[in-house]
N, C-alpha and C positions, 0 to 999 in steps of 0.2 A: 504494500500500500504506500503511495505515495504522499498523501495529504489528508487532511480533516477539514470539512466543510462543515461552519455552524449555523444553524437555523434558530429559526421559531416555528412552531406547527401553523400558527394563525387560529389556535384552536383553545380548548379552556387547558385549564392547566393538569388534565388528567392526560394518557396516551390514550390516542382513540386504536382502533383496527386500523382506519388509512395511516395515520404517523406510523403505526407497525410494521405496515408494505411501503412504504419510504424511507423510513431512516432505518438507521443499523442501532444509534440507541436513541430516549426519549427520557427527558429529565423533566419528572414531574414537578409541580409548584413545591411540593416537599422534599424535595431534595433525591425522589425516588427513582432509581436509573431501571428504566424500562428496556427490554432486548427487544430490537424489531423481529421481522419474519429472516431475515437475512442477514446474515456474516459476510465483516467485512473484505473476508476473502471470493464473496458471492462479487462482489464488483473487481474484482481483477481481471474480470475478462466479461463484457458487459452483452456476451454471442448468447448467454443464457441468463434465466430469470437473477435478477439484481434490486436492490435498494434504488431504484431513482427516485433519486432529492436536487438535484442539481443538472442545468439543461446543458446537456454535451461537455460535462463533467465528472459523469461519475465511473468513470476506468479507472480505478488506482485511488478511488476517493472514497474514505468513510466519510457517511452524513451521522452527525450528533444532532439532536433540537430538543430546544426549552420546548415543551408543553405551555404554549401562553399567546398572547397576544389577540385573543379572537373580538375584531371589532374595533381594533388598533385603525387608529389614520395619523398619517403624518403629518398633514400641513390641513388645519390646524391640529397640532400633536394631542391627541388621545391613546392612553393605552389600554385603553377597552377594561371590559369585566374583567379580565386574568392576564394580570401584567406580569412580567417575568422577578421571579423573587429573586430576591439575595441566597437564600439557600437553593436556589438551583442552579443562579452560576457558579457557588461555590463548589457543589456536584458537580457541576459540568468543566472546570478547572483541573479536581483531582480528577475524573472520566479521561481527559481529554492527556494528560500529563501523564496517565498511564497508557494510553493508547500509544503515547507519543513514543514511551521507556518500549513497550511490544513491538510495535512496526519499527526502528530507529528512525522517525521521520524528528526533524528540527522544527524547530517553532520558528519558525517566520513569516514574513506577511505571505511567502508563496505558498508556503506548505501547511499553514493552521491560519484558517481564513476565516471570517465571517463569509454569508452567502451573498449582500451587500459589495464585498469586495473583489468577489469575485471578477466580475467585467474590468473593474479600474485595473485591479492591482494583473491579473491570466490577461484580458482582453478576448475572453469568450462572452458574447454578446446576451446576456439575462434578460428578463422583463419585470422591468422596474424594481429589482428586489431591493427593499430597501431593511431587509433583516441580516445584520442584529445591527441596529443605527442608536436603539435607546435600553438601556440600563436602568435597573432601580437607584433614585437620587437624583434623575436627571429630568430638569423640567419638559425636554422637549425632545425629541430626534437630534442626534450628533451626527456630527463628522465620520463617514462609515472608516477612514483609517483610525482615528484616535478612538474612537470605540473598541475595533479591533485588538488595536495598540494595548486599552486595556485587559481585554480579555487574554492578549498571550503573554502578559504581564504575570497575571493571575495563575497561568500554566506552567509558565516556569516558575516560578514560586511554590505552585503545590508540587513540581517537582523536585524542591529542595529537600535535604534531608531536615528530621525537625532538629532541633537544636537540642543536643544532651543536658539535661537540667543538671546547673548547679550545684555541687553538694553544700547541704546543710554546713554551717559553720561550726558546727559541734563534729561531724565528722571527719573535714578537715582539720579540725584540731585535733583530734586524736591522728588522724593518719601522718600529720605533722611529730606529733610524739615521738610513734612508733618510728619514723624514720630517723628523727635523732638518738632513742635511746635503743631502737632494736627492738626484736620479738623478745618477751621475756621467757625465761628459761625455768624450766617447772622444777 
């Protein structure tokens, strides 16, 4: 697999059966990763049944999408009944940053895209998609790069390792101890 293409269903924030036979996963309003009908090795060769999410893109292409947006408009910006949560980009961060660690694909604007960025960033020609352009926090439809921008921000970061906590100061003081005066001898 070549890349990751991220959506919205246009739909509530549950995964319906169509988001099923489209994407390969579906991240619901709760943070809940849904498995489509098809693996993303079903689009490696697009001669038989596949996930299409993306027009004359999807060879080599996992589709991910937030479950949200249905009734969303852009100008003037509403995000409908089921706007995309905070806990399902955060699911769709670590989904996405583990896809990324499986298939060795890199996070950059070519290869972990919104579907929005598709046409600017490939120059394969969409209709109109203007998902993923707006984020929770955000009063209105963004910039579909800097929106992007944030979301692979977000993926490499859940790719970090977490950071090892601290020891207690009490256990550094002893392990300090013990290094100056030794194990003691029974």
């Amino acid at each position: 697999m070549k890349r990751i293409i991220i959506h919205w269903t246009a739909g509530t924030n549950k995964a319906s059966a169509l988001d099923k036979n489209h994407y390969h996963y579906i991240v619901e309003g709760d943070g809940n990763v849904v498995s489509g009908v098809f693996k993303p090795e079903d689009n490696a060769d697009t001669k038989t049944p596949y996930a299409a999410h993306t027009r004359d893109m999807n060879t080599g292409s996992i589709g991910v999408s937030l479950a949200a947006m249905h009734g969303a408009v852009e100008r003037p910006f509403s995000a409908g009944k089921y706007p995309i949560t905070t806990k399902q980009v955060d699911a769709m961060a670590r989904l996405c940053a583990r896809l990324c660690d499986q298939y060795g694909i890199a996070v950059t604007r070519q290869t972990v895209l919104t579907h929005a960025e598709v046409q600017p960033t490939l120059g394969v020609k969409q209709s109109g998609k203007w998902d993923i352009t707006w984020l929770p926090g955000m009063t209105e439809a963004g910039n579909y790069h800097a929106v992007g921008d944030l979301l692979r921000q977000k993926i490499r970061d859940a790719n970090k390792p977490a950071p090892v906590a601290a020891p207690s100061f009490l256990a550094a003081l002893i392990a300090f101890i013990v290094s100056l005066f030794g194990k003691a001898k029974p």
